[in-house]
N, C-alpha and C positions, 0 to 999 in steps of 0.2 A: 799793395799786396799782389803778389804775383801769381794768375791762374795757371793753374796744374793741373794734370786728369788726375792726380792727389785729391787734388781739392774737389776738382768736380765729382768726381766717387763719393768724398764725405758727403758733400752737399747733398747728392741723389738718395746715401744710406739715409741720411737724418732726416730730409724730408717724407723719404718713406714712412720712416718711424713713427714720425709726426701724426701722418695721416691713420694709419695702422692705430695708436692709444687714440685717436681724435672720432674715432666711429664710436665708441662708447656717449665721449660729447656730447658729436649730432644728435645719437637717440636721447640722450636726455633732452636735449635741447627742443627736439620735435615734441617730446611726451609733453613739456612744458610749456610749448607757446602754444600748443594745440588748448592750453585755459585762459587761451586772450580771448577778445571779439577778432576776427577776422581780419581786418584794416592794423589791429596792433601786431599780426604775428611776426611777419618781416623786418619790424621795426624792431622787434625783439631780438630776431636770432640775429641778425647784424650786429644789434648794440652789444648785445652780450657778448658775441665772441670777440669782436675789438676791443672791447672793454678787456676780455681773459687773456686776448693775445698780448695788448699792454702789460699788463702784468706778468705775464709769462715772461715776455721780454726782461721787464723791470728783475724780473727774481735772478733772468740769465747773468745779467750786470753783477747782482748781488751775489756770485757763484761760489765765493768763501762762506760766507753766513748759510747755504744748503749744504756743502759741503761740510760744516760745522755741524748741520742735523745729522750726520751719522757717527757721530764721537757718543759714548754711553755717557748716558746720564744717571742712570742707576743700574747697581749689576745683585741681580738673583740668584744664587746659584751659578749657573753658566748663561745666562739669561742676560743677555746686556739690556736695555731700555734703551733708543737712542728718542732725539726728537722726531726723526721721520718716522720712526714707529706709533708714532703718538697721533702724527698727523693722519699716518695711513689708516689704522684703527677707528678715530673719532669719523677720519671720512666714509671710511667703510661702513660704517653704523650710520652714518646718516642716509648714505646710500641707500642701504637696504632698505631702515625704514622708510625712507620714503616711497622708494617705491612698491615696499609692499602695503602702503596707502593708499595708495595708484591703481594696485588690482583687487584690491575690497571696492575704492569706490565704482571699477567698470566693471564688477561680477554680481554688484550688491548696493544698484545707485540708488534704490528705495529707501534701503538705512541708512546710511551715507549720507542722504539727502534730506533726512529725515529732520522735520522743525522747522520746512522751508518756510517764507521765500525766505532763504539767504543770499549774498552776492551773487549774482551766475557768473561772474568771472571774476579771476584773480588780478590782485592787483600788479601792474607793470613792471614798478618796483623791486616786487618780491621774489617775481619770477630772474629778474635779469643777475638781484642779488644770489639767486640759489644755481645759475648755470655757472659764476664768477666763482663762484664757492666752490664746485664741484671743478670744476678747468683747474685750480691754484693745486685742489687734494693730486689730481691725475698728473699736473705738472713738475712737483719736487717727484717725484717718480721717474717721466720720463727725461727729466733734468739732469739728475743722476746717471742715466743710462746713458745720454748724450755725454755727458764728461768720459765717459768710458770707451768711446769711439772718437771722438776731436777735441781736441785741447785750444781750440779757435773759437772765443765767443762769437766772432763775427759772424762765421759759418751757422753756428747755433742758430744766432739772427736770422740770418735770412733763409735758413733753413724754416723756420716759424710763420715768419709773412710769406714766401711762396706755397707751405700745406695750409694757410689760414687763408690766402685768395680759393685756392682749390676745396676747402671746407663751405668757407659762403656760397659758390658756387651749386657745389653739392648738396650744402641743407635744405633749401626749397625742395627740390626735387624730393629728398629723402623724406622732409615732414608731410608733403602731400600724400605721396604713397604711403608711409604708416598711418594716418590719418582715416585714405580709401579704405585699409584692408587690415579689420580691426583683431584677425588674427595674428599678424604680424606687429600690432601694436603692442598685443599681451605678451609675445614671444619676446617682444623687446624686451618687456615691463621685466620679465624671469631672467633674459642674459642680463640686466642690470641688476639684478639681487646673486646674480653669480661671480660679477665684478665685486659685488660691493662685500662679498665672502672672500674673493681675492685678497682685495684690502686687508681685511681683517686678520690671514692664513699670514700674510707677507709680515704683519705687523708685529704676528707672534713666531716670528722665524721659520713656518713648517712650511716646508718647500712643496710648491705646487709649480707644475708647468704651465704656462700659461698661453702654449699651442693648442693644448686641450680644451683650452674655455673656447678658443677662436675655432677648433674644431670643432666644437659642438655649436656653436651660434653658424656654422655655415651648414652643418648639416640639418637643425632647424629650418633654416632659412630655403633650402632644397625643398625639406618638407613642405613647405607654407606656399611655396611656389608652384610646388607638383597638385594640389590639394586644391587650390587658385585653378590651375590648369585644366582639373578632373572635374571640378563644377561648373566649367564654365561649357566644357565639351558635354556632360550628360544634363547638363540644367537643372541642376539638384541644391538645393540648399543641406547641408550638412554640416 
């Protein structure tokens, strides 16, 4: 295969893109190793996304059978049904609820926790099944959108493993800091029930822009920084 600045452009567009739907990921991913013990978390957000990225890969291979989820499978009205709608939907919902489980049990640990002692941490397993789960929802998504820019699975590929080195990379750092700074953590915990209303908007055809969700998790994320910034200069807890 012969390198082109064709190529090199797609390469650069996709792994953007990668990276760009892969921050939703990380935060899950943070939210959720952060209910390991400490010596498991790393070992988690590693296995997990190698684990998502294989699979992502595996699905890239399988490109006719995704491309198959947007053929109707039932029609309403004007209302087609496809399988990605199904996918999008069921994932959305789990999204949400989960994490608005997330911010009952950090607003309201007393009832939450209520009938202890129960396990103080999650199991390894469950966790690493629920970020695999969540990567596969977010991936026929951004799969679709790739077919739409490069018609080169190869590119796909390594489009994937170079934003997935740059992702492990990145999750440490990212799970530490929302970890430190539990405002940021909640703020997550809400753009993740904003995604996961994404989902569900996309699933039933009502067009949303989804510059606007990223415009509003950056101007949060301003907030949260400025606020960080204000308390540390007047030494006020607030």
């Amino acid at each position: 295969m012969e390198i082109t600045n064709e190529l090199i452009i797609s390469l650069l567009s996709l792994t953007t893109m990668e990276l760009v739907l892969g921050i939703d990921n990380i935060i899950f991913i943070s939210i959720l190793t952060g209910k390991l013990p400490e010596y498991k978390q790393k070992k988690a957000r590693n296995l997990g996304i190698s684990i998502a990225v294989a699979s992502r890969i595996a699905l890239l291979f399988a490109i006719s059978w995704i491309l198959g989820l947007q053929k109707p499978l039932l029609t309403i009205s004007d209302f087609e049904l496809t399988g990605k709608d199904l996918i999008l939907f069921f994932g959305g919902l789990f999204l949400t609820v989960k994490t608005v489980m997330e911010i009952v049990q950090k607003v309201n640990p007393a009832k939450s926790n209520k009938g202890k002692n129960r396990k103080e941490y999650s199991s390894l397993g469950i966790i690493i099944f629920q970020i695999v789960l969540v990567d596969l929802i977010f991936s026929v998504d951004s799969i679709l959108t790739a077919v739409g820019l490069v018609d080169n699975v190869f590119i796909m590929v390594a489009a994937v493993l170079v934003s997935t080195v740059i992702m492990l990379l990145m999750a440490g750092r990212i799970h530490t800091f929302i970890q430190k700074y539990p405002g940021f953590k909640l703020m997550a915990l809400l753009f993740l029930i904003i995604i996961g209303g994404y989902l569900i908007l996309e699933s039933l055809h009502l067009p949303v822009i989804k510059a606007y969700l990223y415009f509003s998790m950056a101007f949060g994320l301003i907030y949260e920084a400025l606020h960080i910034r204000y308390r540390k200069i007047h030494q006020v807890d607030i």
